[in-house]
Backbone as XML, in Angstrom:
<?xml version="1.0"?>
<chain id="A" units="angstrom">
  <residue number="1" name="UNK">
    <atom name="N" x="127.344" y="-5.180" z="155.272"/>
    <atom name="CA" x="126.884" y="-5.114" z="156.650"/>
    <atom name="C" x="126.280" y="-3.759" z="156.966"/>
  </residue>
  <residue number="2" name="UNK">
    <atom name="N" x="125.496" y="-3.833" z="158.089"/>
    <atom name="CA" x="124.740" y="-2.282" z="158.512"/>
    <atom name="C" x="125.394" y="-2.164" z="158.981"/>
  </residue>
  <residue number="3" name="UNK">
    <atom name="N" x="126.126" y="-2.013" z="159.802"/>
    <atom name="CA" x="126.861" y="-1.560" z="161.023"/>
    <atom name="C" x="126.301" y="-1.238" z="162.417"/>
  </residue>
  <residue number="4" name="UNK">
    <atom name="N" x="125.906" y="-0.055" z="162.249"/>
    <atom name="CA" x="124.893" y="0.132" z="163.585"/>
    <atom name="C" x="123.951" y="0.913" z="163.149"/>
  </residue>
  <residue number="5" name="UNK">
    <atom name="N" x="123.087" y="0.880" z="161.874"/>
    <atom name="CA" x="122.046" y="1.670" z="161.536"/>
    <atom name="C" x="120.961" y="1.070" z="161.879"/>
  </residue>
  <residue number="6" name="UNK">
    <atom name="N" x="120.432" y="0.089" z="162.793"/>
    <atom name="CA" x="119.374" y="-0.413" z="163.684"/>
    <atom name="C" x="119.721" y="0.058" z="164.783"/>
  </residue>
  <residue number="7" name="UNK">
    <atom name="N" x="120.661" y="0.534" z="165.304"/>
    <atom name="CA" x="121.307" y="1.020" z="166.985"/>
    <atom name="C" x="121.839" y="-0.571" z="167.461"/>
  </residue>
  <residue number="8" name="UNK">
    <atom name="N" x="121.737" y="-1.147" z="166.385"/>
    <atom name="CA" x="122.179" y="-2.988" z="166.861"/>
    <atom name="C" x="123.965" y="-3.115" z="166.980"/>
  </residue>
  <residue number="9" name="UNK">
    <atom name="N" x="124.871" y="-2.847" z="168.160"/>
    <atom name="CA" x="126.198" y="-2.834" z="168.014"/>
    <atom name="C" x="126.701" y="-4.167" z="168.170"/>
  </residue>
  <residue number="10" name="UNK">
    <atom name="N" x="126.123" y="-4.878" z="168.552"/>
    <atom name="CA" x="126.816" y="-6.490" z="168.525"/>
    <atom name="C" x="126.258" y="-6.843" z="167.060"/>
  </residue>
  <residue number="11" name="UNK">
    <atom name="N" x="125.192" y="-6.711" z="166.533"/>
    <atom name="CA" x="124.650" y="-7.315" z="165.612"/>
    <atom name="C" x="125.486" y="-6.762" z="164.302"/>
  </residue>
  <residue number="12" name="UNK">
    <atom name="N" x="125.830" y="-5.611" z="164.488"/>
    <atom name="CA" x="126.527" y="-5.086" z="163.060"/>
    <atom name="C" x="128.024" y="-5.210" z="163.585"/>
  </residue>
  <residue number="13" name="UNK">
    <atom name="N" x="128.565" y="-5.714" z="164.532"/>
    <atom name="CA" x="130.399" y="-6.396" z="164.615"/>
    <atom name="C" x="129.955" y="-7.521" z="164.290"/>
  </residue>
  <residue number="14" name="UNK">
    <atom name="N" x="128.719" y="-8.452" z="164.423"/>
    <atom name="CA" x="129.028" y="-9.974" z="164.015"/>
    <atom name="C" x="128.774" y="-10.189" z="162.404"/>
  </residue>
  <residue number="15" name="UNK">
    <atom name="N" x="128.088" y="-9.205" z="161.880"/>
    <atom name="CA" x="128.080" y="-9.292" z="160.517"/>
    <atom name="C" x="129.855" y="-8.792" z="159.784"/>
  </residue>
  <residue number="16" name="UNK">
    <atom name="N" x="129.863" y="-8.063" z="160.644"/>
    <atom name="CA" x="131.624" y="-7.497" z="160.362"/>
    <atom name="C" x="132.668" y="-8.587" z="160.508"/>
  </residue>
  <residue number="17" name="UNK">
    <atom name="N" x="132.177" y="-9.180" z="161.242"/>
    <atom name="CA" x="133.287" y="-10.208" z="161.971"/>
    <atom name="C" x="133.374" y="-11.671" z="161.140"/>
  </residue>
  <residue number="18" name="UNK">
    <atom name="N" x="131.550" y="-12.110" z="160.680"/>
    <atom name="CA" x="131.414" y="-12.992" z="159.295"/>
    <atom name="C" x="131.674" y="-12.394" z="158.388"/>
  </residue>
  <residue number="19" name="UNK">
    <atom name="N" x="132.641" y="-11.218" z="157.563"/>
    <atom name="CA" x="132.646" y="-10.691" z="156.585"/>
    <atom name="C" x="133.976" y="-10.641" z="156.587"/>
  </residue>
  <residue number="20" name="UNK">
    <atom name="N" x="134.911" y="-10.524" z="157.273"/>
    <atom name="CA" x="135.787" y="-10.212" z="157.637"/>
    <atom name="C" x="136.561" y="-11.752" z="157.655"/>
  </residue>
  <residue number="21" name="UNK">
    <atom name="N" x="136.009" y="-12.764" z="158.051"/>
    <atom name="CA" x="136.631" y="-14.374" z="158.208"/>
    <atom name="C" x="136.223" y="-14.657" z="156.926"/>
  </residue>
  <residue number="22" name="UNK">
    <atom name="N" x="135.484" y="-14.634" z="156.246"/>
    <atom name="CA" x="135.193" y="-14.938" z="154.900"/>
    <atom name="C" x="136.158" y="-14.402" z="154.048"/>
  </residue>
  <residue number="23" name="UNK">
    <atom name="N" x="136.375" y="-13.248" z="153.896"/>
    <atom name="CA" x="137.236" y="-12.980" z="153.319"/>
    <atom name="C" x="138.991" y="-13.014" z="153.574"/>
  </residue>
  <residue number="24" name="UNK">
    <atom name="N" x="139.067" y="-13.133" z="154.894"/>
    <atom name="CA" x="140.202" y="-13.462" z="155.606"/>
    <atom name="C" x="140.217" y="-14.683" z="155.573"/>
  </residue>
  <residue number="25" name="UNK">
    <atom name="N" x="139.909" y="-15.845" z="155.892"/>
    <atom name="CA" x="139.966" y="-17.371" z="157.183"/>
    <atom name="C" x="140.832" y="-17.227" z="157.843"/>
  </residue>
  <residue number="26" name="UNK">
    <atom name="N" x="140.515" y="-17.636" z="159.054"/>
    <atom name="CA" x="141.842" y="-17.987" z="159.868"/>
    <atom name="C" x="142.928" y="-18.583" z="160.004"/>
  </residue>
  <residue number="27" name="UNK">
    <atom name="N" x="144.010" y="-18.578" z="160.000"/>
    <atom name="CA" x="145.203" y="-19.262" z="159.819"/>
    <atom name="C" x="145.360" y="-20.477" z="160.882"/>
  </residue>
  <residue number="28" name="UNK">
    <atom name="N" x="145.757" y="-21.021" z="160.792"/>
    <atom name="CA" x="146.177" y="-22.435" z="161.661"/>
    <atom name="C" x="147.336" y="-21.695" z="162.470"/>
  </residue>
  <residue number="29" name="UNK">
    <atom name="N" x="147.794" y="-20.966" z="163.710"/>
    <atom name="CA" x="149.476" y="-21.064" z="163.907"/>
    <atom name="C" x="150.140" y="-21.910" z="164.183"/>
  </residue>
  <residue number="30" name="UNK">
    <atom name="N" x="149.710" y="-23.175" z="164.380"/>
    <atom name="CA" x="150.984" y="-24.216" z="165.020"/>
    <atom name="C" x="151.144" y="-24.808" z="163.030"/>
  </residue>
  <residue number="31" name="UNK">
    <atom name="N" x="149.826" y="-24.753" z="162.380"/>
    <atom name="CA" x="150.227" y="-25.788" z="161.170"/>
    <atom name="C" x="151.396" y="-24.493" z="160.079"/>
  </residue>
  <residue number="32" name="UNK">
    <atom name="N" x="150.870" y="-23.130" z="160.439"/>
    <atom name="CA" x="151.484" y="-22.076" z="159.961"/>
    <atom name="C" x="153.199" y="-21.983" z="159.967"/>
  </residue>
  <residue number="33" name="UNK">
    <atom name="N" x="153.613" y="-22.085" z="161.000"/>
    <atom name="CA" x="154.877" y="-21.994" z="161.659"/>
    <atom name="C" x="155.309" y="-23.287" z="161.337"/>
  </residue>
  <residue number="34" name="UNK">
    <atom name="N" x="154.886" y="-24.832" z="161.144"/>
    <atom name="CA" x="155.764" y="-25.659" z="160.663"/>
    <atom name="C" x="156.242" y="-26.027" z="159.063"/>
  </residue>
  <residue number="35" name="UNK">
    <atom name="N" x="155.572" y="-25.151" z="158.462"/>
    <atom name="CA" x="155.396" y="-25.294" z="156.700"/>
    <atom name="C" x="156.521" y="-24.014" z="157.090"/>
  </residue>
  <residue number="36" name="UNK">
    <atom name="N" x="157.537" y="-23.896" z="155.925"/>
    <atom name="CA" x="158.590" y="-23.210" z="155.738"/>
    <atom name="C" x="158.266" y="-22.348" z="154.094"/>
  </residue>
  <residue number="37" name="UNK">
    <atom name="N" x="158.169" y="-21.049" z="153.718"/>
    <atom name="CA" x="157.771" y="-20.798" z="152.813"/>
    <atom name="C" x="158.369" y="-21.001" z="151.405"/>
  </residue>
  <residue number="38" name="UNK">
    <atom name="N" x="158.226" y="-21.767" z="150.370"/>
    <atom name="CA" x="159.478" y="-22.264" z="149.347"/>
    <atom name="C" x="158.855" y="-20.751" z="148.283"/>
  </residue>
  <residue number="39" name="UNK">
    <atom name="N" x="159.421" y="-20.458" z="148.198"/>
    <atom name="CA" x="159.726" y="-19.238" z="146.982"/>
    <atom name="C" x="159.602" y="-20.082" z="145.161"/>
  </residue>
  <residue number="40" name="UNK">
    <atom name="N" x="159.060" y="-20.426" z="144.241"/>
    <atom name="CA" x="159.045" y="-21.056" z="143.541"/>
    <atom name="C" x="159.279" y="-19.833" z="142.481"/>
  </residue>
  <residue number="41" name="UNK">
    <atom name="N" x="160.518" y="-20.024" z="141.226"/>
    <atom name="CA" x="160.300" y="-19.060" z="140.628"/>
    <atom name="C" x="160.394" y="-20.095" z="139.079"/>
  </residue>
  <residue number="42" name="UNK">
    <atom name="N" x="159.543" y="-19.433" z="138.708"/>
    <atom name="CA" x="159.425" y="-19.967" z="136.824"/>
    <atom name="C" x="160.398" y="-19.476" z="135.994"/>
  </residue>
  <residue number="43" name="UNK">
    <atom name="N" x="160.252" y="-20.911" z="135.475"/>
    <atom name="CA" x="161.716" y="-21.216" z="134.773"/>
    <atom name="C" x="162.203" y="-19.905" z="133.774"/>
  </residue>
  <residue number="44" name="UNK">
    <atom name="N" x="161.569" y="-19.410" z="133.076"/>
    <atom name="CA" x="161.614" y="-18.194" z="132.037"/>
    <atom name="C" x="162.886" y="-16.797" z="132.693"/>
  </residue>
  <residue number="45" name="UNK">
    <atom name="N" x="162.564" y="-17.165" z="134.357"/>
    <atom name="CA" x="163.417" y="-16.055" z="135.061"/>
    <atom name="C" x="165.014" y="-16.821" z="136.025"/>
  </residue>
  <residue number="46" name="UNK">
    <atom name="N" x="164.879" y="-18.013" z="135.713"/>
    <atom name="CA" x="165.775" y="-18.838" z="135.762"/>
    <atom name="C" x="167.096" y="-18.546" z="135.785"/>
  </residue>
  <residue number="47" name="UNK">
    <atom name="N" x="168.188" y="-17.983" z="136.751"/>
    <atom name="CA" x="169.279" y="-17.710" z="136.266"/>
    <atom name="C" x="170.603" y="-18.828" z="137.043"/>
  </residue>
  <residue number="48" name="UNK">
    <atom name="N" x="171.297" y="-19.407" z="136.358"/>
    <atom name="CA" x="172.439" y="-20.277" z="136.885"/>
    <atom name="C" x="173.166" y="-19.680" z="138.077"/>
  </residue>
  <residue number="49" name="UNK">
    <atom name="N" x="173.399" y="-18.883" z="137.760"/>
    <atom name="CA" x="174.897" y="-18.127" z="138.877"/>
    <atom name="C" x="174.216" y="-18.138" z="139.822"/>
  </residue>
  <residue number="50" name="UNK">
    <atom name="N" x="172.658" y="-17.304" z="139.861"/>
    <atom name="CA" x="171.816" y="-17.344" z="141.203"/>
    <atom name="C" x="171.507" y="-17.925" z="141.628"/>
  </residue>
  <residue number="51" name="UNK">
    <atom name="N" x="171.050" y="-19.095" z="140.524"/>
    <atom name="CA" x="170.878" y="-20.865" z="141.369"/>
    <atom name="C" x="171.654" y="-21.186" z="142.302"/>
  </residue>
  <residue number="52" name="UNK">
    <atom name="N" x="172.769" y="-20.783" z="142.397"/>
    <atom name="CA" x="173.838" y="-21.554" z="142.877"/>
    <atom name="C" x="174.418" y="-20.771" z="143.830"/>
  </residue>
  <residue number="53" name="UNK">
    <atom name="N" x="174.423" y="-19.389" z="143.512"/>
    <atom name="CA" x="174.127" y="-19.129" z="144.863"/>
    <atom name="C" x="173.297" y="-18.717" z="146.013"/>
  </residue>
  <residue number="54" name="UNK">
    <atom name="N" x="171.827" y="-19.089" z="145.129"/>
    <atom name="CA" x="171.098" y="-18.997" z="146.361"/>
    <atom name="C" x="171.184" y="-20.597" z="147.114"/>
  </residue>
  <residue number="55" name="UNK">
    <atom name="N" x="171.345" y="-21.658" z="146.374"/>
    <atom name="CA" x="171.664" y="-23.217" z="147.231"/>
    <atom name="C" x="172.943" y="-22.931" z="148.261"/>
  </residue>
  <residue number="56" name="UNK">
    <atom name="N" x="173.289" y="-22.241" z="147.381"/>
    <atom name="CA" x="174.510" y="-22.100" z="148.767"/>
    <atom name="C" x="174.565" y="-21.659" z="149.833"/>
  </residue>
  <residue number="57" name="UNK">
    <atom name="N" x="173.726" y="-20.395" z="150.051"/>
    <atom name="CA" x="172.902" y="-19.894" z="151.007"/>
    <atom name="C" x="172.203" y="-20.642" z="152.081"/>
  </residue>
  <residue number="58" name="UNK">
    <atom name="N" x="171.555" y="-21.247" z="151.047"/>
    <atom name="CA" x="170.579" y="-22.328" z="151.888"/>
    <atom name="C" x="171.214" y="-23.545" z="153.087"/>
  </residue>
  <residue number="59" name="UNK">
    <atom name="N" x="172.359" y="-23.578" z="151.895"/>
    <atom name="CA" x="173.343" y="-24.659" z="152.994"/>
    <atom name="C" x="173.805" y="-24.053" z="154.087"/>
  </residue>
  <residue number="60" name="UNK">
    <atom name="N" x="174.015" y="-23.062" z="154.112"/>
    <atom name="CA" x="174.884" y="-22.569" z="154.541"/>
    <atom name="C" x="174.036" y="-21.753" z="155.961"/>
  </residue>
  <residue number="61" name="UNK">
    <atom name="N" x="172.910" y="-21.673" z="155.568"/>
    <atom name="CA" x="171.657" y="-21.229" z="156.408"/>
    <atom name="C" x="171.153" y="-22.585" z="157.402"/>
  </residue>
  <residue number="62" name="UNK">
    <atom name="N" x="171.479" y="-23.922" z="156.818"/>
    <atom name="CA" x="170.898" y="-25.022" z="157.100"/>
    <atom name="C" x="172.248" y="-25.480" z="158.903"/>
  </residue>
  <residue number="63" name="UNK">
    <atom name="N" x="173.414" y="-25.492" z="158.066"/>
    <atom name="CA" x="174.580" y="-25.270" z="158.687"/>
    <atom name="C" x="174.447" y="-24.458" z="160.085"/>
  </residue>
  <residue number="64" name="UNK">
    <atom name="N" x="174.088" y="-23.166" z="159.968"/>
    <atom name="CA" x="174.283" y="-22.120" z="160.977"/>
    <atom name="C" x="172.599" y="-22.692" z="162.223"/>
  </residue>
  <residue number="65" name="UNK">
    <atom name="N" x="171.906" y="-23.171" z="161.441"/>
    <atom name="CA" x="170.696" y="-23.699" z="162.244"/>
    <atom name="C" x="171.299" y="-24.681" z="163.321"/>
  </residue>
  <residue number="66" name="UNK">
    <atom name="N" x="171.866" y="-25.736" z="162.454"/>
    <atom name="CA" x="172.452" y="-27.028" z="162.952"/>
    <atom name="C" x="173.547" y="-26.617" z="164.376"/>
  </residue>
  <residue number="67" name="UNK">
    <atom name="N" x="174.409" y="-25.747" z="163.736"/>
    <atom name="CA" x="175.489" y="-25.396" z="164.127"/>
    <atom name="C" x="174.777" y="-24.754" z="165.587"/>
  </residue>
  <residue number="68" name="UNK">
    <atom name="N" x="173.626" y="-23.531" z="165.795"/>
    <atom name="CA" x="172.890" y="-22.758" z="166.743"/>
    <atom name="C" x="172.408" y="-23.710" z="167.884"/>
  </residue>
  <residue number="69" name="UNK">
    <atom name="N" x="171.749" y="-24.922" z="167.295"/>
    <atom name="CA" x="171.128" y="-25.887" z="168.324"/>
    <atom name="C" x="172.556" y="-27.283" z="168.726"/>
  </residue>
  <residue number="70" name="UNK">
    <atom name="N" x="173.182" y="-27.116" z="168.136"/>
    <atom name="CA" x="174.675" y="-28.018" z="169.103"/>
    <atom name="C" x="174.919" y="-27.022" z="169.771"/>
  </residue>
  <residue number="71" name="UNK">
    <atom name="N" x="174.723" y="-25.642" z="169.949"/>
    <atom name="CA" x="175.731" y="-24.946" z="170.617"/>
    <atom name="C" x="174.296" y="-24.943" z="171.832"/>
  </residue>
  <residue number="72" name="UNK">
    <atom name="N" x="173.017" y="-24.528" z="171.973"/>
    <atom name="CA" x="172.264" y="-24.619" z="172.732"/>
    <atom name="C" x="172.499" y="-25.804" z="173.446"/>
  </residue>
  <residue number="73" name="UNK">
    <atom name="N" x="172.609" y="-26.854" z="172.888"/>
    <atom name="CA" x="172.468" y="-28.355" z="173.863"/>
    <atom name="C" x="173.628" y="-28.256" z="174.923"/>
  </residue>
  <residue number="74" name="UNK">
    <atom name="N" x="174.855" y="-27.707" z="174.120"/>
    <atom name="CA" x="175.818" y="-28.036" z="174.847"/>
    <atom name="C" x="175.564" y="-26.745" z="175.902"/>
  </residue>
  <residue number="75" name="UNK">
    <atom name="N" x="175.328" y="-25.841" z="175.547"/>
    <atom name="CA" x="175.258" y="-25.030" z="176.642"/>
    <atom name="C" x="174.415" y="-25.512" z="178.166"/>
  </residue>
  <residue number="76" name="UNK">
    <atom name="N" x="173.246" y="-25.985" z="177.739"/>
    <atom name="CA" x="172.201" y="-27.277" z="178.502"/>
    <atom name="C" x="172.930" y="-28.101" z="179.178"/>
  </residue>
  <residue number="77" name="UNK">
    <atom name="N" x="173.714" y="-28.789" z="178.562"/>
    <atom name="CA" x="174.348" y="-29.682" z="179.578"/>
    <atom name="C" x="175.745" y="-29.037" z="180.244"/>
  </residue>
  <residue number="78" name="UNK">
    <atom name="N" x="176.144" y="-28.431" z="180.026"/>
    <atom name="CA" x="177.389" y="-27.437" z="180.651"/>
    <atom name="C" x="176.336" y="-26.744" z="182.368"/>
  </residue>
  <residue number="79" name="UNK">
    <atom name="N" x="175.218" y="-26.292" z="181.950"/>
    <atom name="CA" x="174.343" y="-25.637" z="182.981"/>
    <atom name="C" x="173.900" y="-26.976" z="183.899"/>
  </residue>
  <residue number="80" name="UNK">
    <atom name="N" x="173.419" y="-28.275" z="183.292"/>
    <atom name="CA" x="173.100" y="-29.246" z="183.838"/>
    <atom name="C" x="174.523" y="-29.732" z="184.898"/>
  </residue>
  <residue number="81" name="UNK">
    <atom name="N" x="175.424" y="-29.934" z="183.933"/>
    <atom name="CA" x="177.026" y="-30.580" z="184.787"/>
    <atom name="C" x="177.289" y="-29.297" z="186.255"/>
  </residue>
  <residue number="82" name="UNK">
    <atom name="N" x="176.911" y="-28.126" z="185.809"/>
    <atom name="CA" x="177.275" y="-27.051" z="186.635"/>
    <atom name="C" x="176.280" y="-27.027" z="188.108"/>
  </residue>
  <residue number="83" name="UNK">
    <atom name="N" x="174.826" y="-27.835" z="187.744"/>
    <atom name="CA" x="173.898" y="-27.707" z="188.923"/>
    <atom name="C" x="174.184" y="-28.665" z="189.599"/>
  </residue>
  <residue number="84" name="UNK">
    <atom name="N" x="174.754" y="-29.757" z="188.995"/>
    <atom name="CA" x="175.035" y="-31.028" z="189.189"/>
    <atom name="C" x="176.337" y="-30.735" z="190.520"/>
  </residue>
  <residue number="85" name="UNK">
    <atom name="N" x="177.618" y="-30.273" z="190.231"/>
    <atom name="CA" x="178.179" y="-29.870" z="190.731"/>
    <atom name="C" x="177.893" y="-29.002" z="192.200"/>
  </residue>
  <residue number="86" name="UNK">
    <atom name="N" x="177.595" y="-27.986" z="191.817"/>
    <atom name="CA" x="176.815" y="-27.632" z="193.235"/>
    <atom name="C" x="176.241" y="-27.999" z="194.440"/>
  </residue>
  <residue number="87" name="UNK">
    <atom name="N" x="174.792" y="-29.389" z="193.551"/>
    <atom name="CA" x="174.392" y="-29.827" z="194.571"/>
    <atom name="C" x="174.968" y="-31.059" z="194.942"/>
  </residue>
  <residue number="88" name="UNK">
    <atom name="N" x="176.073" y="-31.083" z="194.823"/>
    <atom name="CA" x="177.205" y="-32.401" z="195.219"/>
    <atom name="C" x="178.068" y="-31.639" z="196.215"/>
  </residue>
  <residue number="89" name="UNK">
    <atom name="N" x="178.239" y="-29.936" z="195.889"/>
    <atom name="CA" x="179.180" y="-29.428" z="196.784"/>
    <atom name="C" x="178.527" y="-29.063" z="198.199"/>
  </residue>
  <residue number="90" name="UNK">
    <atom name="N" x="176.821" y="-28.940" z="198.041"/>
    <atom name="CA" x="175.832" y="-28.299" z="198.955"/>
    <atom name="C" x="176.226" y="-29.868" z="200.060"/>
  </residue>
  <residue number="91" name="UNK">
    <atom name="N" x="175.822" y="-31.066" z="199.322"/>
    <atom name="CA" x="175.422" y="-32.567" z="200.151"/>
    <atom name="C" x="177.017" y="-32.796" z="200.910"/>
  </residue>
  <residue number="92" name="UNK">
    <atom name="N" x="177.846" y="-32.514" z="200.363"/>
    <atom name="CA" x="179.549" y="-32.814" z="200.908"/>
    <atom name="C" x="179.633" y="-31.934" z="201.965"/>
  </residue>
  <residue number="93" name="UNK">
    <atom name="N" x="179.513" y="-30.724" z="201.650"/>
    <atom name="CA" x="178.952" y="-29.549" z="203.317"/>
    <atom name="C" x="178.194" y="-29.875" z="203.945"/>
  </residue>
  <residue number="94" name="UNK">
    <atom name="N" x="177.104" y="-30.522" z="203.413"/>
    <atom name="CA" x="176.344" y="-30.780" z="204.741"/>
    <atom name="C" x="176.700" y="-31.924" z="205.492"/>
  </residue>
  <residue number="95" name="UNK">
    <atom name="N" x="177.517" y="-32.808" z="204.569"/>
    <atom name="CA" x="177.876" y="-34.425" z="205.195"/>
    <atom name="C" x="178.797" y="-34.228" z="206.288"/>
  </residue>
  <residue number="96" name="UNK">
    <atom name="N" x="179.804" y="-33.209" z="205.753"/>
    <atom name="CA" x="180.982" y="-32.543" z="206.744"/>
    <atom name="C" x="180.954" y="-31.770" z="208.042"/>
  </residue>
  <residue number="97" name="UNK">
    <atom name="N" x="179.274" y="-30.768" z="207.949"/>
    <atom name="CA" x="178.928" y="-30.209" z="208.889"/>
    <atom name="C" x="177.990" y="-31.221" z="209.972"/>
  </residue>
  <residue number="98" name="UNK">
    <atom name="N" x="178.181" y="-32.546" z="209.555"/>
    <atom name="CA" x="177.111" y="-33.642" z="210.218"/>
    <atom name="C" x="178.212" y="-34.446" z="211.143"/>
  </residue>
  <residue number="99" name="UNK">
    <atom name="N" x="179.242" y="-34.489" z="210.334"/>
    <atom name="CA" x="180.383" y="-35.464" z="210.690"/>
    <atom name="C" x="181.028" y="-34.694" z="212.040"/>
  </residue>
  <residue number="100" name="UNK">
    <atom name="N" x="181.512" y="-33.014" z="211.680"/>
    <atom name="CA" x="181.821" y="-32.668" z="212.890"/>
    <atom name="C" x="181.398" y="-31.925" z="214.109"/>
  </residue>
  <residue number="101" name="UNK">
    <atom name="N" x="180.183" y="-31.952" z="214.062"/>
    <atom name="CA" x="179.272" y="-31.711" z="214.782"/>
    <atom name="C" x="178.443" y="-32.342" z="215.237"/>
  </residue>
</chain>
């Protein structure tokens, strides 16, 4: 690219900018973030003990995921039962402040 040796400053960022995606491309982020990166290692470096405990890891990583989003839900509906509550205690005050007044 020239850059700006015509005095051209848009013209030498868009040559920068096709030079730059060419050699870059752009990433997808939504397709980015749902692919999970698998680490593949050849067999030659292969070791048992580590096999096993990196699967274990994994479970155990899989577990604490599982385990993170039951504890979110329930927290969700604990906040849900709790608004719930409220506006049952707001409608009973107001039914009461209707009744004796």
């Amino acid at each position: 690219p020239r850059g700006t040796v015509d005095d051209n400053l848009a013209q030498g960022m868009m040559e920068w900018k096709e030079l730059c995606d060419r050699m870059f491309p752009p990433v997808d982020p939504e397709g980015a973030s749902k692919r999970r990166a698998r680490f593949v290692i050849d067999d030659q470096y292969k070791d048992e003990e580590i096999d096993v405990i990196k699967d274990r890891k994994m479970q155990e990583l899989e577990q604490y995921r599982k385990d993170q989003e039951a504890a979110k839900e329930a927290a969700r509906k604990k906040l849900a039962q709790m608004k719930a509550a409220q506006e049952a205690a707001k409608k009973e005050k107001a039914g009461a402040k209707a009744a004796s007044g």
